[in-house]
BALOBA-1460 file (C-alpha; in Angstrom, 3 decimals):
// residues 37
<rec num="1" residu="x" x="-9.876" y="-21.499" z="-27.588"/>
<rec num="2" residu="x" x="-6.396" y="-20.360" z="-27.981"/>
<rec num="3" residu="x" x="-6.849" y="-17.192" z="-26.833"/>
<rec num="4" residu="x" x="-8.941" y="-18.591" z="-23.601"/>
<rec num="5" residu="x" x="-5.590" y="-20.739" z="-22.660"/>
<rec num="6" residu="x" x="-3.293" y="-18.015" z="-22.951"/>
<rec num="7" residu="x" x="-5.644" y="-15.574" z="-20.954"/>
<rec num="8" residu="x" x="-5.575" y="-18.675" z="-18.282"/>
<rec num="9" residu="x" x="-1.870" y="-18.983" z="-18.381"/>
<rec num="10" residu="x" x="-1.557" y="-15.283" z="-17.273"/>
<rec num="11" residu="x" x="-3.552" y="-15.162" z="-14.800"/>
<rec num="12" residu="x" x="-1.698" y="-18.174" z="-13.428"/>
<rec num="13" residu="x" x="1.917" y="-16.835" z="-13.732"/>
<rec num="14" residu="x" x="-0.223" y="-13.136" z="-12.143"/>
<rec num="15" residu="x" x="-1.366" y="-15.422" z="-8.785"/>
<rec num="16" residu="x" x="2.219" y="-16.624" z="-8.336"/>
<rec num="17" residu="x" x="3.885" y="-13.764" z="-8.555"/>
<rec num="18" residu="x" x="1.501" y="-12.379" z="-5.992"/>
<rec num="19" residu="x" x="2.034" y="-15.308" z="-4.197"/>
<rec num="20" residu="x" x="5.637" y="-14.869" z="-3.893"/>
<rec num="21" residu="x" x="5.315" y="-11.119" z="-3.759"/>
<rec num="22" residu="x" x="3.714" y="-11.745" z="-0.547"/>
<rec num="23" residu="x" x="6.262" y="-14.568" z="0.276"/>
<rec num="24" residu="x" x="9.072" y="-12.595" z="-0.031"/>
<rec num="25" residu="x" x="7.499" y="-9.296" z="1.981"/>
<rec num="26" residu="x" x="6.979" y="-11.912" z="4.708"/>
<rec num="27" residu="x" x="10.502" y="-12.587" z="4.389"/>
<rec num="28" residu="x" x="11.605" y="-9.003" z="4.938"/>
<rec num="29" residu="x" x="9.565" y="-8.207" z="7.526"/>
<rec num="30" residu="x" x="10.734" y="-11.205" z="9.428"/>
<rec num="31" residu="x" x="14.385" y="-10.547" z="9.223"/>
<rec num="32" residu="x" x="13.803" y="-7.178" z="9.909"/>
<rec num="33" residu="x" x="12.101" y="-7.784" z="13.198"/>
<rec num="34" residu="x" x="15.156" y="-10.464" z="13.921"/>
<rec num="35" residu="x" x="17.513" y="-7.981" z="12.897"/>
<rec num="36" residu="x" x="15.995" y="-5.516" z="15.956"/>
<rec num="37" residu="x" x="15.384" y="-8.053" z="18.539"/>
């Protein structure tokens, strides 16, 4: 049971780090193309 939480917790904290992973690439990318236009 323990170990089932824990496992759930990571997989958690994984998805929002993707999630802001892709948050912050967004980011980049849309400075970058403000930065050019």
């Amino acid at each position: 049971m323990k170990h089932t939480t824990h496992h759930h917790t990571l997989s958690h904290t994984h998805h929002c780090s993707e999630v802001w992973y892709r948050f912050i690439q967004n980011g980049i990318k849309f400075n970058l193309n403000s930065v050019y236009l």
